[in-house]
MARGU-64255 format. One line per 5 residues: for each residue x, y, z of N, C-alpha, C. Coordinates in nm, 3 decimals, decimal comma, padded with zeros to 5 digits, always signed. Layout:
! residues N
X:Y:Z:X:Y:Z:X:Y:Z; ... .
***
This chain:
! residues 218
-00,346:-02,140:+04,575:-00,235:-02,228:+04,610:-00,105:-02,148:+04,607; -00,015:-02,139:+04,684:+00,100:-02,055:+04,729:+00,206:-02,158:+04,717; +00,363:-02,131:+04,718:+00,422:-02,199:+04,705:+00,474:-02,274:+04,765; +00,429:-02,275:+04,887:+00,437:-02,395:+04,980:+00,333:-02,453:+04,971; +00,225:-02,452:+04,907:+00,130:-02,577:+04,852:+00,158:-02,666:+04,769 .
+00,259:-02,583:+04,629:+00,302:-02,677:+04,523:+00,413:-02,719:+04,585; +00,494:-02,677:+04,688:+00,595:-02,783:+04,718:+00,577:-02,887:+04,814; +00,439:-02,852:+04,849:+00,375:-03,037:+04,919:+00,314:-03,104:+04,840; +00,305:-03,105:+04,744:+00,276:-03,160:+04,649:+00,347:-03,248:+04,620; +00,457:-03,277:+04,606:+00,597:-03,335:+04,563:+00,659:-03,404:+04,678 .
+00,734:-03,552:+04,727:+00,742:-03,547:+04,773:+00,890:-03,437:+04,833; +00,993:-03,454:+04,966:+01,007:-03,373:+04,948:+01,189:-03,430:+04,876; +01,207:-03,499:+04,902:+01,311:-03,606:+04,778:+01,323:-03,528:+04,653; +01,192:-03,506:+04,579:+01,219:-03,564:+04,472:+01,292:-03,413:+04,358; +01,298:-03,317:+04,407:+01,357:-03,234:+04,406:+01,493:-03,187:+04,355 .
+01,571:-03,256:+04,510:+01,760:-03,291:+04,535:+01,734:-03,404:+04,437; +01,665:-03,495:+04,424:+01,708:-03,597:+04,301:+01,732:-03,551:+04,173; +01,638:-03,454:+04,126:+01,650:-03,405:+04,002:+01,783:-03,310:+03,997; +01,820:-03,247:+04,061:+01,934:-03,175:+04,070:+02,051:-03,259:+04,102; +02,045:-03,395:+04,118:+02,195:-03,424:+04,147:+02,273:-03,459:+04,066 .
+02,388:-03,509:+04,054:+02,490:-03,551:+03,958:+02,545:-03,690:+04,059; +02,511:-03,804:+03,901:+02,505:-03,925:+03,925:+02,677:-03,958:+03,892; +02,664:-04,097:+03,887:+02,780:-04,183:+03,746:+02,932:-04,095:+03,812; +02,951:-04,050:+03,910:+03,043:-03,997:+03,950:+03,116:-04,064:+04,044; +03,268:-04,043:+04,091:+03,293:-04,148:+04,196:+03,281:-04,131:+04,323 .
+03,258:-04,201:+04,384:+03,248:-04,159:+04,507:+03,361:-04,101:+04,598; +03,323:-04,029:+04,666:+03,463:-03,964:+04,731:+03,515:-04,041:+04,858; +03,426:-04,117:+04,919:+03,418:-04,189:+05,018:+03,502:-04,303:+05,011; +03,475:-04,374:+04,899:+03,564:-04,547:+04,832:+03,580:-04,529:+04,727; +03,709:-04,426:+04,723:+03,764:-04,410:+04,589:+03,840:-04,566:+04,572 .
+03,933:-04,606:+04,684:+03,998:-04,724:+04,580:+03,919:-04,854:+04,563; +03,767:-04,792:+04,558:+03,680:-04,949:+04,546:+03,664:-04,971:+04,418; +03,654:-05,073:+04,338:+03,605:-05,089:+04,214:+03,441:-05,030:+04,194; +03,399:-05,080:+04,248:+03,190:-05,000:+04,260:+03,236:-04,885:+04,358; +03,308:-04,788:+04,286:+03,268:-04,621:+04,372:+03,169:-04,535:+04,290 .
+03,146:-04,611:+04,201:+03,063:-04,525:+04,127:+02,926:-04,532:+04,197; +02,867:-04,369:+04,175:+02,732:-04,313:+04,274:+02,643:-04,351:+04,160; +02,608:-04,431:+04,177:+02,405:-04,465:+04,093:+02,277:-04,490:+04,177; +02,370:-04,433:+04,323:+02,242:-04,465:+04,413:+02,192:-04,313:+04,474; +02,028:-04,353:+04,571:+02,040:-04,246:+04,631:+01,894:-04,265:+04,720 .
+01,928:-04,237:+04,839:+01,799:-04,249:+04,967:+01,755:-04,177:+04,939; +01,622:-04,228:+04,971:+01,482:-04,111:+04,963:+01,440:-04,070:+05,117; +01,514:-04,126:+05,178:+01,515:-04,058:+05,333:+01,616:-03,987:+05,391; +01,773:-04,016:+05,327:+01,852:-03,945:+05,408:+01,878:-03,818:+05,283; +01,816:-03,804:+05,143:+01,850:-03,721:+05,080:+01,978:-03,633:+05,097 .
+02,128:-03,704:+05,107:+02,242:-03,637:+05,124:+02,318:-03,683:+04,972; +02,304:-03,683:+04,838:+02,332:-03,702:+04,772:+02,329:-03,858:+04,721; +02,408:-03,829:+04,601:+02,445:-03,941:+04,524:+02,569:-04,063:+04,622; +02,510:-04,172:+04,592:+02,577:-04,309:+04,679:+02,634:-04,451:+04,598; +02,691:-04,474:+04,626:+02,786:-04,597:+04,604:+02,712:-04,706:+04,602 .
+02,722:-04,836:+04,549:+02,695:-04,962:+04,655:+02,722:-04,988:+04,766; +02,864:-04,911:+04,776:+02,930:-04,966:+04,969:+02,853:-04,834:+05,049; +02,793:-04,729:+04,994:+02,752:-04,612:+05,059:+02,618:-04,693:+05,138; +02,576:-04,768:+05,096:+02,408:-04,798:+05,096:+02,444:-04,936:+05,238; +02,541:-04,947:+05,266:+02,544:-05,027:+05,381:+02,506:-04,929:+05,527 .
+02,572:-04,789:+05,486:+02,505:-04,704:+05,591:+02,348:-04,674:+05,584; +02,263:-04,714:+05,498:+02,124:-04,659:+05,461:+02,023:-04,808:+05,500; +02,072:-04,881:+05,563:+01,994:-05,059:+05,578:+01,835:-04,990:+05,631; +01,786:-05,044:+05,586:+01,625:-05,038:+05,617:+01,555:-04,903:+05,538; +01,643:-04,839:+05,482:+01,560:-04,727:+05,410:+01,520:-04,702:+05,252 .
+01,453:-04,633:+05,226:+01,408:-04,628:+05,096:+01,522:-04,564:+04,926; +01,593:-04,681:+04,926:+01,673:-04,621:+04,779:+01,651:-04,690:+04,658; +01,666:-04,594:+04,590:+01,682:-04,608:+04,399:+01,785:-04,635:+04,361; +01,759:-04,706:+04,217:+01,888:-04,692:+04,187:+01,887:-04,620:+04,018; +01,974:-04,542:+04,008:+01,952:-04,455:+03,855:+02,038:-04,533:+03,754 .
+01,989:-04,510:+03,622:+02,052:-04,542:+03,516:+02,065:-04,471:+03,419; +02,164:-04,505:+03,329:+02,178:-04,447:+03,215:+02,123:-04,516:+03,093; +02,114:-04,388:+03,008:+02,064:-04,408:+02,847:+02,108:-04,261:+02,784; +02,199:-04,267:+02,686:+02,215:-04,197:+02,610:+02,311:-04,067:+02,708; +02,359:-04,099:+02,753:+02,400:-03,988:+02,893:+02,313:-03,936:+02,952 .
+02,177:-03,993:+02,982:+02,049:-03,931:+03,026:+02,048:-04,048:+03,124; +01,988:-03,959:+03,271:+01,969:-04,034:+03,354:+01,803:-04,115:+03,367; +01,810:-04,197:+03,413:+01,648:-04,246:+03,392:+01,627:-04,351:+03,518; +01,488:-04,410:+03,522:+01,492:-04,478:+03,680:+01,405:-04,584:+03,629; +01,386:-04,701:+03,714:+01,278:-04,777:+03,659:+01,164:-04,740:+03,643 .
+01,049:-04,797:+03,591:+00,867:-04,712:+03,685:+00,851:-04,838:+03,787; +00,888:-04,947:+03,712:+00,873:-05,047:+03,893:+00,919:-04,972:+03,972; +01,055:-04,963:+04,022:+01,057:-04,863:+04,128:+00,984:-04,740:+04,138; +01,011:-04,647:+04,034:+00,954:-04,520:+04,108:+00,828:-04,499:+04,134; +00,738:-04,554:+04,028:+00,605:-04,542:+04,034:+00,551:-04,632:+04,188 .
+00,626:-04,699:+04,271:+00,592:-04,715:+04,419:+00,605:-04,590:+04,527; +00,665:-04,483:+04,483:+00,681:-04,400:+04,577:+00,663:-04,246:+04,479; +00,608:-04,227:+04,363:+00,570:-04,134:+04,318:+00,447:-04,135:+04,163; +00,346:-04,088:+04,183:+00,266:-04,066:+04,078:+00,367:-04,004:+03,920; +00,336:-04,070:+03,836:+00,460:-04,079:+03,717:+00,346:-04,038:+03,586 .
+00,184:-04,023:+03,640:+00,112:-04,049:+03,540:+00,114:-03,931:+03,446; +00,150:-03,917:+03,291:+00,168:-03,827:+03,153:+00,287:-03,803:+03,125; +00,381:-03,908:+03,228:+00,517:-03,879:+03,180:+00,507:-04,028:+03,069; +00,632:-03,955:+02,947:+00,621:-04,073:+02,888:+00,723:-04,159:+02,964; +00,664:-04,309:+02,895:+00,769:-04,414:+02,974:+00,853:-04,473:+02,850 .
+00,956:-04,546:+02,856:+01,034:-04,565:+02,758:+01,071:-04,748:+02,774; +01,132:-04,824:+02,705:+01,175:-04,972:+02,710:+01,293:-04,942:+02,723; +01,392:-04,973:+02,750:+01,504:-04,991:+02,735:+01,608:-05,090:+02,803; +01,691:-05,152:+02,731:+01,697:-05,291:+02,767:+01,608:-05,335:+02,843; +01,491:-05,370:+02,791:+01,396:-05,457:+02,889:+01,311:-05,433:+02,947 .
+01,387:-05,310:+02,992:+01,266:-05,276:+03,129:+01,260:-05,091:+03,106; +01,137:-05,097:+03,143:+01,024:-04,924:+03,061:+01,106:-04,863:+03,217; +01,137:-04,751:+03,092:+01,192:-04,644:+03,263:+01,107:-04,535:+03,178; +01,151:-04,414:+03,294:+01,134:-04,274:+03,261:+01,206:-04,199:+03,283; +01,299:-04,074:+03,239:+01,345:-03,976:+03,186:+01,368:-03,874:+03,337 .
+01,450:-03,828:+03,408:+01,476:-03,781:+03,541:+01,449:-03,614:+03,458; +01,520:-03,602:+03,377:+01,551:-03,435:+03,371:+01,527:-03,442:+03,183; +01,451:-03,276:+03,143:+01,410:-03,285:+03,018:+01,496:-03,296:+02,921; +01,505:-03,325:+02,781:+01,558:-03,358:+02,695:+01,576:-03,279:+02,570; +01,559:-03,153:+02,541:+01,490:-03,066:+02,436:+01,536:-03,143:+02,298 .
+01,450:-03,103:+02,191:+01,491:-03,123:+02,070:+01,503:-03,002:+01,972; +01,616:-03,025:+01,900:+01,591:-02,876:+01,843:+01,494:-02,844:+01,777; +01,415:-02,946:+01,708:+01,330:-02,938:+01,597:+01,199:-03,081:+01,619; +01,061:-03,058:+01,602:+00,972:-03,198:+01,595:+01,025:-03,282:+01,491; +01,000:-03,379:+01,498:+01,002:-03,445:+01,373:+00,886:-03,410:+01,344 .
+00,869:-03,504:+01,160:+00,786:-03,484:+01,082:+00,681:-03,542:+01,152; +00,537:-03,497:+01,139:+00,429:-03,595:+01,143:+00,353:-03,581:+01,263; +00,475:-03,544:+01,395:+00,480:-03,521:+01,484:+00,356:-03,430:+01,540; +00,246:-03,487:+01,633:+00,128:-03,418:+01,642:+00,136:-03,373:+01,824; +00,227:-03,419:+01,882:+00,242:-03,382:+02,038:+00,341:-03,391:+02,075 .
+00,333:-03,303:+02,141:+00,490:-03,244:+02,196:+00,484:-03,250:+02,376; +00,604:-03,226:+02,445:+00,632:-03,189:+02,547:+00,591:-03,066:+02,633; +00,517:-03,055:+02,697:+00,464:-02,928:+02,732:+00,533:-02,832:+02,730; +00,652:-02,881:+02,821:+00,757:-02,786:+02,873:+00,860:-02,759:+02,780; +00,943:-02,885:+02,746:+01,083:-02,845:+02,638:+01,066:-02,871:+02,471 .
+00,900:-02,938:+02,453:+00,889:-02,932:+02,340:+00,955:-03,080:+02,258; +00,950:-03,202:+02,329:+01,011:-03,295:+02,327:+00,931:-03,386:+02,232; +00,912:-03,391:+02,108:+00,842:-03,562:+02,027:+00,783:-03,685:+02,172; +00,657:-03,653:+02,129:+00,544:-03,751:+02,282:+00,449:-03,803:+02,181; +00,436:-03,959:+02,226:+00,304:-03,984:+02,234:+00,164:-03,913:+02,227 .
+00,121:-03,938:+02,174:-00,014:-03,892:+02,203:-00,100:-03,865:+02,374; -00,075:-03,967:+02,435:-00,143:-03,979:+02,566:-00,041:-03,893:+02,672; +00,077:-03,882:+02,631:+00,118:-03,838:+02,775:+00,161:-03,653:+02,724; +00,209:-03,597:+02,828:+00,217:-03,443:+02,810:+00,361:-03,421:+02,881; +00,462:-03,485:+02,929:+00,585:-03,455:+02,981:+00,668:-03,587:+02,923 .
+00,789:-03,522:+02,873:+00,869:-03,613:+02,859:+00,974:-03,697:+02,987; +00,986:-03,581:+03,125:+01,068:-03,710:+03,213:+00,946:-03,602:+03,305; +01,032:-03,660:+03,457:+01,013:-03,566:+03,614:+01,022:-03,431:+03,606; +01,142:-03,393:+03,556:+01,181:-03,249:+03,577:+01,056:-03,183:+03,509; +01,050:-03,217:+03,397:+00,950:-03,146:+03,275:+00,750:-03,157:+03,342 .
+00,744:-03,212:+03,439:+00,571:-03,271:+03,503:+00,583:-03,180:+03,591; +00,742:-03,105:+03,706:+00,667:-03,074:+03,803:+00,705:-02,940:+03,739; +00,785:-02,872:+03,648:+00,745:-02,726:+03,588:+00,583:-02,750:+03,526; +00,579:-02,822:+03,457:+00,496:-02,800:+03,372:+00,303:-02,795:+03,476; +00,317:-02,832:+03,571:+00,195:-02,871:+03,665:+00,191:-02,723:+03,781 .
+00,283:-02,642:+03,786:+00,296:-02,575:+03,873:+00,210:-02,430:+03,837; +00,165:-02,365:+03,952:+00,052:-02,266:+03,850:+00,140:-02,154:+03,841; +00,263:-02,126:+03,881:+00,303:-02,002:+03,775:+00,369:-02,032:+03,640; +00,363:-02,143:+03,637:+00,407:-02,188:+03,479:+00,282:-02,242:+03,354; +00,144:-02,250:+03,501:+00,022:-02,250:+03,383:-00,035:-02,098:+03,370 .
+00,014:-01,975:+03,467:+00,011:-01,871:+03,410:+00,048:-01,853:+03,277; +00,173:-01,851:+03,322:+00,276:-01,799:+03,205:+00,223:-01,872:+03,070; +00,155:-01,960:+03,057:+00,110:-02,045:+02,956:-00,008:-01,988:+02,879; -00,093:-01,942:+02,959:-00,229:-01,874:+02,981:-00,194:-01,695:+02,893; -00,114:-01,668:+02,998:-00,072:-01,494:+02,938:+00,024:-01,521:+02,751 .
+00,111:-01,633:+02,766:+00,155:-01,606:+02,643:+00,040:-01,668:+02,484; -00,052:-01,692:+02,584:-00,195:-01,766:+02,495:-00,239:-01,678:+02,432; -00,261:-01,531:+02,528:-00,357:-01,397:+02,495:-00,274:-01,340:+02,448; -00,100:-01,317:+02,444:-00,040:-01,200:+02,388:-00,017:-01,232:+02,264; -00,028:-01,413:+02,229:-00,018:-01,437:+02,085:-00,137:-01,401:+01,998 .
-00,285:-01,423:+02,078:-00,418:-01,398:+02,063:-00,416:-01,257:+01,962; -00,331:-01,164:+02,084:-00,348:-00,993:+02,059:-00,276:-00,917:+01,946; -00,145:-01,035:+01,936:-00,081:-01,005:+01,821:-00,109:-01,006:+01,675; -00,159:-01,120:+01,667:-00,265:-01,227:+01,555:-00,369:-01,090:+01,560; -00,478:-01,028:+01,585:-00,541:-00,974:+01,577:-00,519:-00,813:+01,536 .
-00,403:-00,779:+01,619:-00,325:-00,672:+01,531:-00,271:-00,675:+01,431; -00,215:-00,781:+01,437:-00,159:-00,777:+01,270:-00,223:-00,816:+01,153; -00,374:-00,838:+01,151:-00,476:-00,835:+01,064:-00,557:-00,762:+01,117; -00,538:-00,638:+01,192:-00,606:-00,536:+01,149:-00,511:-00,452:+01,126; -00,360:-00,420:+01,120:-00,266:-00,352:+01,100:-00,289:-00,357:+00,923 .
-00,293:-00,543:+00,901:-00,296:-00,551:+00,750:-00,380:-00,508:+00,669; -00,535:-00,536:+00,713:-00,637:-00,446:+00,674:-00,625:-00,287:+00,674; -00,610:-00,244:+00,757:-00,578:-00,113:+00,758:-00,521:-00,072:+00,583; -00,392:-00,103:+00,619:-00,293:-00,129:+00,543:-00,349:-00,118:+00,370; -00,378:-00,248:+00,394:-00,508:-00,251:+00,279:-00,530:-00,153:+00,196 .
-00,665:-00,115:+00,312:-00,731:-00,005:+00,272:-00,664:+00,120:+00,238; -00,565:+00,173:+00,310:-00,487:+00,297:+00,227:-00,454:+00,261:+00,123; -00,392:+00,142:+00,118:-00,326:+00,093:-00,017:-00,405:+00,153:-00,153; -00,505:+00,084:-00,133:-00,640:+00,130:-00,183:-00,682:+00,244:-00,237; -00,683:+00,370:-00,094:-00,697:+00,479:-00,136:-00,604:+00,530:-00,188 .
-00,476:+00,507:-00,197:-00,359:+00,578:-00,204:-00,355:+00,550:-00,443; -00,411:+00,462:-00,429:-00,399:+00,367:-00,552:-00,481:+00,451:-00,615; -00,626:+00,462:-00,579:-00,743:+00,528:-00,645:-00,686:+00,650:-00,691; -00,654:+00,719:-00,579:-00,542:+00,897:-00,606:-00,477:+00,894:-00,731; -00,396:+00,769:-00,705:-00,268:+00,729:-00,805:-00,383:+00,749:-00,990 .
-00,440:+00,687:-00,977:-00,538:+00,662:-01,090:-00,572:+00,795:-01,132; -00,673:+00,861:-01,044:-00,723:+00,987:-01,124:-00,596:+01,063:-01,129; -00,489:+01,043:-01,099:-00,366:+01,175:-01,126:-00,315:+01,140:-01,282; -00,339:+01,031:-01,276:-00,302:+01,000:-01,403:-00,394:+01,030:-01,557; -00,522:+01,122:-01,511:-00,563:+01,163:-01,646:-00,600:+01,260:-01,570 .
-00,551:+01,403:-01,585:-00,574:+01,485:-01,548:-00,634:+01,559:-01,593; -00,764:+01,691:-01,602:-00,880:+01,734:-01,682:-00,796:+01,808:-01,772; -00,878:+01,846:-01,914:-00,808:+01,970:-02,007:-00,769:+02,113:-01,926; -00,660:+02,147:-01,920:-00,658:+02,306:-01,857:-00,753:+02,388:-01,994; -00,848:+02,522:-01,921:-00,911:+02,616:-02,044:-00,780:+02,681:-02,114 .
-00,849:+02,736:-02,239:-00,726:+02,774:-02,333:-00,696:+02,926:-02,229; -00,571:+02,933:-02,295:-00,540:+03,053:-02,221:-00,593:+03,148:-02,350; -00,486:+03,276:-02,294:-00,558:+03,392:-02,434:-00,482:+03,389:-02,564; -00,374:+03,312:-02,563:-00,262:+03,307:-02,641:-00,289:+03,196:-02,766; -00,353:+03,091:-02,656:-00,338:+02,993:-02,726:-00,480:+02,974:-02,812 .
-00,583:+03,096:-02,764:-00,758:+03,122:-02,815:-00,712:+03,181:-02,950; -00,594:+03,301:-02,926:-00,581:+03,382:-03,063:-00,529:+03,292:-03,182; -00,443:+03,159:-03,094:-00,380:+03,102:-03,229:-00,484:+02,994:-03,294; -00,574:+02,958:-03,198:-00,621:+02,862:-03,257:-00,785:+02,953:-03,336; -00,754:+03,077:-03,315:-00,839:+03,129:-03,400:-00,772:+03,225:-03,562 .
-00,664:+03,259:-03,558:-00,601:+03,290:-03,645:-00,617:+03,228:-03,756; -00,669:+03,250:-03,885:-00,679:+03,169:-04,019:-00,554:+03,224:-04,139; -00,535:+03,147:-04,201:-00,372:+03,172:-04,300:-00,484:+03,276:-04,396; -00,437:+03,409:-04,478:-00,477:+03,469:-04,576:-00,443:+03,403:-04,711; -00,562:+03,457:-04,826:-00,533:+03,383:-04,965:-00,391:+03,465:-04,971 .
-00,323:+03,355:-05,044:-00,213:+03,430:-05,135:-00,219:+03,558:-05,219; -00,144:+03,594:-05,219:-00,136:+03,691:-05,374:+00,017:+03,682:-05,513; -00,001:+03,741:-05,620:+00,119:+03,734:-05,702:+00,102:+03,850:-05,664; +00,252:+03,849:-05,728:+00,331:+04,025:-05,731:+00,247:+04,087:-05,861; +00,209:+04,197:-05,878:+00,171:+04,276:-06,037:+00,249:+04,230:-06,103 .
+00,408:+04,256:-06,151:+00,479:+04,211:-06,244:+00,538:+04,100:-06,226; +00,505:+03,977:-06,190:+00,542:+03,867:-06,191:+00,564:+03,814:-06,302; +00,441:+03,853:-06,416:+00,491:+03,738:-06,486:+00,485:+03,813:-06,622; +00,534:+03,961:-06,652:+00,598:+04,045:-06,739:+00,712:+04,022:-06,768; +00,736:+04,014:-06,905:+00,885:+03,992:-06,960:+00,929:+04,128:-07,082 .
+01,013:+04,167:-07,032:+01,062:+04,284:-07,109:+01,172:+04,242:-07,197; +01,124:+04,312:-07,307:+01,201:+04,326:-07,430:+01,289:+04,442:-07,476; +01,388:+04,453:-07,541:+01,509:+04,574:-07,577:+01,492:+04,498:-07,676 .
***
């Protein structure tokens, strides 16, 4: 599959949607009260649209985006009519379950937390594997299940070097230790010749002087 396979895959919308910038005013009817762009054709794909924009679009296919949290999001009633949405998670909000346009990272899982986001690493459900759109069509594309694949084996190769680096390791430790040991009682050196004569040398009996113990008289 080449990359004009994975980009028929998609329709070809859905793309410029993820890249656009919503909640903005329109440049068209600035002095309207509704200039704000929350819309956007899936046929004329020329950006973000107004309510009064969408009088030029009659008979064609538009959305309309929303917010949550400064995050853009869409219904799944709507979208899921004109795009497969399935492992993205879906969310409630006021009312009605949307899904997530562009990913969300977190710095950290929460606790407990047993599935994540393929792509940005996002707190998921169990059942699904992408947290919005943006995050399904990186995450589905095969140079990003390469890259998934290769950083699988270089963690594989690392893990394996570094317990045999540690073993290694080990083992000198080991030998280096044993060395350490016998240096520490080292054999008797033989006597030299110096030290044969002294330890053969014996002290002589004493003697008195002859007149030691003469006492003279006048």
């Amino acid at each position: 599959m080449g990359p004009d396979d994975e980009d028929n895959r998609w329709p070809p919308w859905l793309k410029p949607l993820l890249r656009e910038s919503f909640f903005v005013q329109c440049k068209h009817h600035i002095d309207s009260h509704k200039s704000e762009c929350n819309m956007y054709c899936l046929d004329c794909m020329n950006g973000a649209l107004c309510s009064l924009c969408l009088n030029f679009h009659k008979d064609h296919r538009a959305i309309q985006i929303r917010r949550s949290s400064y995050h853009d999001v869409i219904r799944v009633s709507e979208i899921q009519k004109v795009l497969d949405i399935s492992g993205v998670q879906t969310y409630i909000i006021n009312s009605a379950r949307v899904v997530f346009l562009n990913e969300r990272p977190q710095p950290r899982p929460g606790k407990g937390v047993t599935n994540t986001c393929e792509v940005c690493e996002r707190s998921l459900l169990d059942s699904f594997r992408f947290c919005s759109l943006g995050c399904k069509i990186v995450g589905t594309s095969r140079s990003y299940q390469k890259k998934r694949v290769a950083m699988a084996a270089s963690d594989s190769e690392d893990s394996y070097s570094s317990s045999s680096n540690h073993r290694r390791s080990k083992s000198n430790n080991s030998n280096n230790n044993s060395n350490k040991i016998q240096s520490f009682s080292p054999s008797t050196p033989p006597p030299t010749s110096v030290n044969y004569r002294t330890a053969k040398r014996r002290k002589g009996i004493p003697h008195r002087a002859p007149m030691g113990g003469l006492v003279l008289e006048y």
